[in-house]
ZAMARGU-4260 file (C-alpha; in steps of 0.2 Angstrom, whole numbers, plus 5000, padded with zeros to 4 digits):
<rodrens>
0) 4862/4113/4004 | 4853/4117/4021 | 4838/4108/4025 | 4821/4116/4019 | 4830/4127/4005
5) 4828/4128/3988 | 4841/4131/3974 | 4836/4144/3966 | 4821/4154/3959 | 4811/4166/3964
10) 4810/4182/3977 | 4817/4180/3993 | 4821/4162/3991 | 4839/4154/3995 | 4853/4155/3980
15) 4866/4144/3982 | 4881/4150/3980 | 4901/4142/3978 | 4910/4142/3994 | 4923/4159/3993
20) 4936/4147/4004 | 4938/4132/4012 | 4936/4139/4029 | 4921/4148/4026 | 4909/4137/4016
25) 4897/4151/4010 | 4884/4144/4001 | 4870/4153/3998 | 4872/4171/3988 | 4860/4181/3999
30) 4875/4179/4013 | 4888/4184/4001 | 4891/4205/4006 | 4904/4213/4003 | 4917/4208/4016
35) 4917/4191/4009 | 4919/4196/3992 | 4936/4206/3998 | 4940/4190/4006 | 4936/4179/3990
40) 4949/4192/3982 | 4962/4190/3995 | 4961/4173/3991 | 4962/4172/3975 | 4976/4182/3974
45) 4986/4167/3982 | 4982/4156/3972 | 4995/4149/3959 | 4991/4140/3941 | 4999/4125/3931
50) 5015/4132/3931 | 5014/4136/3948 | 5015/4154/3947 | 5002/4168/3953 | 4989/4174/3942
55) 4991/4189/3932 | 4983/4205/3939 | 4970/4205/3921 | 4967/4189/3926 | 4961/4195/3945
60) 4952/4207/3938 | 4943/4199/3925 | 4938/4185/3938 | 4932/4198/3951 | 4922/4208/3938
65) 4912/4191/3933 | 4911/4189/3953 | 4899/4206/3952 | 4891/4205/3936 | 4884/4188/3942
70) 4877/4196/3958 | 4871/4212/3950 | 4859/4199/3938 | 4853/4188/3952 | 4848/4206/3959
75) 4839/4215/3943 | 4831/4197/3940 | 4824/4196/3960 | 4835/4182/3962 | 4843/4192/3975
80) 4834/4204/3988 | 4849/4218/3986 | 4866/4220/3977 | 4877/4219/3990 | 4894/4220/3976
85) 4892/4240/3970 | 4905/4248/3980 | 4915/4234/3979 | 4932/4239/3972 | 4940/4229/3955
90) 4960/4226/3956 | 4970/4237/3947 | 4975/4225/3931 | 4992/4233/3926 | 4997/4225/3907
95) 5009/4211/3909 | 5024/4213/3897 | 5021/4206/3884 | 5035/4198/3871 | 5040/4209/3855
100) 5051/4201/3842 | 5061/4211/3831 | 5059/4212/3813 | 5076/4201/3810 | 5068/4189/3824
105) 5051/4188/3812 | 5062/4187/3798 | 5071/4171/3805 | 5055/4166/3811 | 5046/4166/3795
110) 5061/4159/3785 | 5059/4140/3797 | 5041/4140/3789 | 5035/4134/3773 | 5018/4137/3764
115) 5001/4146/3770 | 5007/4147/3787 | 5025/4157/3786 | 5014/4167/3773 | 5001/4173/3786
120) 5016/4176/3802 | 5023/4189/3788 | 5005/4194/3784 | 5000/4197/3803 | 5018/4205/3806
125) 5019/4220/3793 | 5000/4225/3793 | 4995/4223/3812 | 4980/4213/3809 | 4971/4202/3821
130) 4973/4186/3817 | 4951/4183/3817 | 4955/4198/3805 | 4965/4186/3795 | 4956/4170/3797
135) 4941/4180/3789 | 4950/4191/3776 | 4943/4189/3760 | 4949/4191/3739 | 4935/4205/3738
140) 4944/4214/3753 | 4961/4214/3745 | 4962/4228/3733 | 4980/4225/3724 | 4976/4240/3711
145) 4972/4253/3725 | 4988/4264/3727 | 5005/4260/3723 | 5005/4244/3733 | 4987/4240/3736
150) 4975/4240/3752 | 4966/4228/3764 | 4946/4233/3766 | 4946/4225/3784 | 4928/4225/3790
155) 4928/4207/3794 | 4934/4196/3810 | 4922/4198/3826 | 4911/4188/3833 | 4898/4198/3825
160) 4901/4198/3807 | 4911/4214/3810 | 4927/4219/3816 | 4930/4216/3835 | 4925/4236/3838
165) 4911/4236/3823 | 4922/4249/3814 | 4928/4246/3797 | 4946/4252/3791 | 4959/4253/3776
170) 4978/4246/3779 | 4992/4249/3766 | 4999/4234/3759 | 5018/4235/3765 | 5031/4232/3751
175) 5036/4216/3762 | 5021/4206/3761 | 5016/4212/3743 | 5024/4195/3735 | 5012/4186/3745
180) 4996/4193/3740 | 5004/4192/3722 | 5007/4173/3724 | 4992/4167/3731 | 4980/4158/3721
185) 4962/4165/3723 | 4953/4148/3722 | 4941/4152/3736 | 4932/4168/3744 | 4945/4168/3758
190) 4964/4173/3755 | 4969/4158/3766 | 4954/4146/3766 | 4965/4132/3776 | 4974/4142/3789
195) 4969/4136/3807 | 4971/4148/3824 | 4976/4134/3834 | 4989/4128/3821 | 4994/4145/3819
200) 5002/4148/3835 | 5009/4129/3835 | 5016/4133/3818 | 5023/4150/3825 | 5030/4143/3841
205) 5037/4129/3833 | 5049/4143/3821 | 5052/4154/3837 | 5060/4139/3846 | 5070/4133/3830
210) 5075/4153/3826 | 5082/4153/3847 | 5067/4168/3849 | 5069/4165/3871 | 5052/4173/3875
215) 5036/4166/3877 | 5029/4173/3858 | 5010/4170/3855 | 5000/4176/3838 | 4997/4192/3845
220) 5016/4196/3848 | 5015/4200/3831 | 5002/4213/3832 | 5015/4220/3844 | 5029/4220/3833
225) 5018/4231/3819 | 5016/4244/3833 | 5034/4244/3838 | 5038/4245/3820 | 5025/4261/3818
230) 5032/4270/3833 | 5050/4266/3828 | 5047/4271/3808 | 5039/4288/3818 | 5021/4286/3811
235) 5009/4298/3817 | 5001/4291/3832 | 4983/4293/3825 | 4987/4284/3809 | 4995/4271/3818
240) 4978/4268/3828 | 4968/4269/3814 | 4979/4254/3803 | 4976/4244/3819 | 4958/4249/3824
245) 4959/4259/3839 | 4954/4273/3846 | 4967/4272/3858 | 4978/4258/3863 | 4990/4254/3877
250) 5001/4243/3864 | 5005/4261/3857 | 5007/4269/3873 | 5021/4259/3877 | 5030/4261/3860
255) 5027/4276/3858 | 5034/4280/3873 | 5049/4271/3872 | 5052/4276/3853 | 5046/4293/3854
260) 5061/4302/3846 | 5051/4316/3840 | 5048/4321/3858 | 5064/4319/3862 | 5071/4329/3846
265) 5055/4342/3852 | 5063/4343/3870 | 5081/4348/3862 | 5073/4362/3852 | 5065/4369/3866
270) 5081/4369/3876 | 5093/4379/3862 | 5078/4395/3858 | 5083/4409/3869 | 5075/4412/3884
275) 5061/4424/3880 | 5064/4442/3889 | 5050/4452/3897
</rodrens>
C-alpha cells in the first residue's frame, strides 16, 4: 500500500484493490477504469486450471460479472467516487457440452449400486429433479394414490426454503421408479433421510467407471438424460419445462433440437401439399 493511504472507508479515500497482472500492480480501485478491466479479461482468459486446460467461457463470465458487481457497490456505498465498469462488456459464455448418458448407460449404471444411493440415480434419472430437490423431498410430498402412478409435490430444494426458482410443481411418477417409492420405508420426514450430495456424485462416478460410461458424468448429467428422454418420447415442450421448472431452458433447446421429429415430420408435410395457385 502507498505511503499515507488508507484501506478502505469513506468518500474519496484510497480502496485497495488486487493487482489485475503482474506487470501492472494496480492496487488501489479508484485507478481500476475500464481499459484495465479488458486487460484483467484478456488475461484471465490465458490462464489454465489443475488440469492444465483454459477456463470455460461460464466460468469467464461469471468471474468478470463479480469483477463489476464489486465495483458498482464500492460506487453506490461512496467507496468509489464513479463506476468506471458500466459499459464494460461481459464475455459471451456459450454452454459447455455437457455429458448425456443413455437410458441403457443409467440402467448399467444403476445396476453396479446397491441401497439408497442406486435408488436416488434412478429417482433423479426418470423424474428430472434437482438433486437439493431430492435431498429435501419429503413423505408428505409423495402422493402415491394421486393418478394412476402417483405425483411428486416438489416445492422444496433452494436455498430459501423453496424451489431454486420459488415456483412450486407436480411431476408424474414414471412407471420405472414406482418400485422405489413403493419399497422405501417411511421412517422419517424425508424419503432418503441418509443420502449425502457429495456421496452421491462419488457413488454415481464410482458406477460410471465400473459400467465403462467414458465421459466426465456429474449429478446433474442426469437431469440431462430426463430432458433428452422428454424430447426423444416427443413431449410437448411446455410440459417438459414445467416437469423440470423452467420457464425456458437451454438443456431443452439442445434436445429439442436435435430430437425434434415432429418438426422434421411437419417439414415433409409441408413439402407433399400442392403448391397453392393464385
Amino acid at each position: 500500500m502507498e505511503p499515507g493511504r488508507r484501506p478502505a472507508g469513506r468518500p474519496g479515500e484510497n480502496v485497495p484493490c488486487p493487482a489485475t497482472n503482474a506487470g501492472q500492480g494496480i492496487r488501489f480501485a479508484d485507478r481500476f477504469t475500464e481499459r484495465e478491466y479488458y486487460r484483467y479479461r484478456s488475461w484471465l482468459g490465458k490462464q489454465t486450471h489443475k488440469q492444465r486446460a483454459e477456463y470455460a467461457g461460464k466460468t469467464l463470465y461469471t468471474t468478470l460479472t463479480i469483477c463489476k458487481q464489486v465495483f458498482k457497490h464500492g460506487w453506490k456505498y461512496k467507496l468509489l467516487p464513479v463506476y468506471e465498469l458500466s459499459a464494460a462488456e461481459l464475455p459471451s459464455a456459450k454452454p459447455a457440452p455437457q455429458p448425456c448418458p443413455t437410458t441403457k448407460e443409467v440402467e448399467s449404471i444403476v445396476e453396479r449400486l446397491d441401497g439408497i444411493y442406486s435408488d436416488a440415480i434412478a429417482v433423479l434419472a426418470y423424474t428430472g429433479l434437482r438433486v437439493g430437490e431430492l435431498l429435501q423431498l419429503q413423505w408428505g410430498d409423495v402422493l402415491l394414490d394421486k393418478g394412476e402412478l402417483g405425483m411428486l409435490h416438489i416445492r422444496r430444494g433452494g436455498s430459501n426454503g423453496s424451489t431454486k426458482t420459488s415456483r412450486e410443481r407436480f411431476v408424474p411418477i414414471h412407471p420405472r421408479v414406482r418400485p422405489v417409492f413403493d419399497s422405501l420405508p417411511p421412517t422419517d420426514e424425508l424419503v432418503f433421510p441418509s443420502l449425502r450430495d457429495r456421496t452421491l456424485l462419488s457413488k454415481l462416478k464410482d458406477g460410471a467407471r465400473r459400467a465403462g460410461f467414458a465421459g466426465n458424468i456429474k449429478v446433474h448429467s442426469l437431469r440431462h438424460h430426463f430432458a433428452s428422454t422428454c424430447a426423444n418420447s416427443r413431449i410437448p415442450y411446455r410440459m417438459s419445462l414445467a416437469w423440470m421448472g423452467h420457464s425456458s431452458s437451454s438443456i431443452l433447446d439442445l434436445y429439442y433440437h436435435l430430437h425434434d421429429e415432429d418438426s422434421e415430420a411437419a417439414m415433409k408435410t409441408v413439402a407433399e401439399r400442392p403448391t397453392l395457385r393464385r
